[in-house]
C-alpha positions in Angstrom: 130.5 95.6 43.3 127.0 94.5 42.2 128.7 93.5 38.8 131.1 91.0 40.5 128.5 89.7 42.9 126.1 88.5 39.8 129.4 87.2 37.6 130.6 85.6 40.2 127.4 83.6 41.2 126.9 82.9 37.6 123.4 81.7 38.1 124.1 79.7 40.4 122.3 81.4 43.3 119.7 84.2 43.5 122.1 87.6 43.8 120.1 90.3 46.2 122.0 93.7 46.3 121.7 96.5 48.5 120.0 99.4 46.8 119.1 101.4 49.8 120.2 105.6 48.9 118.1 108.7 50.0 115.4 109.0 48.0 113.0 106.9 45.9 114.4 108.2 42.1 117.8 107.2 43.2 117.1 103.9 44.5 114.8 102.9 41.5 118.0 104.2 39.3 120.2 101.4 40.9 117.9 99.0 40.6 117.6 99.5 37.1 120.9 99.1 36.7 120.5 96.1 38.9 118.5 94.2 37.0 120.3 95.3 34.0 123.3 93.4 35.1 121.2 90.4 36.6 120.9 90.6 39.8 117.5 88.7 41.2 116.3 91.1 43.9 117.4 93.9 46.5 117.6 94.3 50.0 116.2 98.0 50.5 115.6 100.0 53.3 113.9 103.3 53.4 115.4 106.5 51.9 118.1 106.7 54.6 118.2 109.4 57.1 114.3 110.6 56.6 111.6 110.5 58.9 109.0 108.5 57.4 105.5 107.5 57.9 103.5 104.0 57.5 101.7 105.3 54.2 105.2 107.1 52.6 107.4 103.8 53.5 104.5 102.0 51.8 104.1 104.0 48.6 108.2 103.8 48.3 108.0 100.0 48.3 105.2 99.8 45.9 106.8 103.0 43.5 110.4 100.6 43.6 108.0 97.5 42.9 106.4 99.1 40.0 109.5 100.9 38.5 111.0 97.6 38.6 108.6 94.6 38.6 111.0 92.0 37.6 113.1 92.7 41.1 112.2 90.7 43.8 112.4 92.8 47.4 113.8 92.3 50.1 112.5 94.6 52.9 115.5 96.0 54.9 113.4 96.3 58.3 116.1 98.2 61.1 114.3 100.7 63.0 117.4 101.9 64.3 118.8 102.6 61.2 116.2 103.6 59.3 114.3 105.9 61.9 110.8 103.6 61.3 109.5 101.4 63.1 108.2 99.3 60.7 104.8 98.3 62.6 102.0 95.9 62.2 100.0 98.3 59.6 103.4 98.7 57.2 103.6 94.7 56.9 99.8 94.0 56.2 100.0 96.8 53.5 103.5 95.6 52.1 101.9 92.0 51.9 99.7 93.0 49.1 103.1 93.8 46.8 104.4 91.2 45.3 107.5 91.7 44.7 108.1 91.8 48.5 108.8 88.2 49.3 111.1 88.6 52.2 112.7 90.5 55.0 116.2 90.9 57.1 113.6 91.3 60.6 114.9 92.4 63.8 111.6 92.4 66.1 111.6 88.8 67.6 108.8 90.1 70.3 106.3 91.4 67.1 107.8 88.4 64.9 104.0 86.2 65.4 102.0 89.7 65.1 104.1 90.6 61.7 103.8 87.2 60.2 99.8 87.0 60.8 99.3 90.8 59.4 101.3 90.0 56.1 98.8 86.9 55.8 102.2 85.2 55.5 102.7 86.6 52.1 106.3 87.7 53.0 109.3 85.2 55.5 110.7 87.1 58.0 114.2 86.5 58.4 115.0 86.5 62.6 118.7 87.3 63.4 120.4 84.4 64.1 120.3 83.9 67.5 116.3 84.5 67.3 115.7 81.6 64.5 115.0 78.5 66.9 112.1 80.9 69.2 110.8 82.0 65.9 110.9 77.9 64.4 109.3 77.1 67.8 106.0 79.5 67.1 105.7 78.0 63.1 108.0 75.5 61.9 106.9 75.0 58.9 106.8 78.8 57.8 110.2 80.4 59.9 112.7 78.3 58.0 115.9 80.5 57.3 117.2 83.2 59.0 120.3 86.2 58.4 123.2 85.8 60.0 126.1 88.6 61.1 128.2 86.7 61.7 128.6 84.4 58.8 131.5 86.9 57.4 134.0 85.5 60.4 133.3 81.8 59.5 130.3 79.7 58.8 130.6 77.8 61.9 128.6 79.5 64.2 125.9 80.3 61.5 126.1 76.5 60.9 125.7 75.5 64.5 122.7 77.7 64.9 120.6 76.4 61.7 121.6 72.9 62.8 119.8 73.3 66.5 116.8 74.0 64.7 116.4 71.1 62.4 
């Protein structure tokens, strides 16, 4: 899948792929291969399944980072799916990687929080629906967002970037 996601972009646009597995050896294994193929970057979660604490989801995200340093990351930030929370003292420890440029957020209520602890070294990406509060609190810094419900049609996603601008 990854393969015909980075031939079919041809270059054309930055290809993120999901990387996400159980543990930290398997992850940096894919992304390898990953980067082997071209792909720009990874959207990564956690080692699925695991409890996890702030320093051990830190020291994942720097291990990837320095397995890999050419892969940009993508921080994969569901608490409900990853069983972590992903607080305040996670973000103003991840900030200092820098490979971690970005992340698929789902906490509009920490979203200001978040952005100050990472020193705005990585964009939070609201859901959707969240993406004109979070333009309201910094326009100039909450610019894009991740959408679920781009795969039925672009319209809605379109409508929602457009009441932004």
């Amino acid at each position: 899948m990854m393969e015909v996601m980075v031939e079919t972009a041809n270059g054309r646009v930055p290809v993120f792929v999901g990387v996400t597995t159980m543990n930290t050896r398997e992850t940096i294994r894919q992304l390898k291969h990953a980067n082997d193929i071209g792909a720009d970057g990874t959207m990564l979660g956690v080692p699925m399944w695991q409890q996890i604490d702030v320093q051990g989801a830190v020291q994942f995200y720097k291990d990837v980072a320095e397995a890999v340093p050419e892969m940009a990351i993508c921080v994969y930030a569901n608490p409900e799916a990853f069983k972590f929370d992903f607080p305040a003292p996670f973000w103003a420890q991840v900030a200092s990687i820098p490979q971690v440029i970005t992340c698929k957020y789902i906490n509009i209520g920490q979203l200001h929080l978040h952005t100050l602890v990472s020193r705005k070294q990585i964009r939070f990406l609201p859901l959707e629906f969240d993406h004109a509060d979070a333009a309201k609190m910094d326009p100039e810094f909450h610019t894009a967002f991740w959408s679920p419900c781009a795969c039925t049609g672009p319209e809605l996603t379109i409508h929602w970037r457009d009441s932004v601008r």
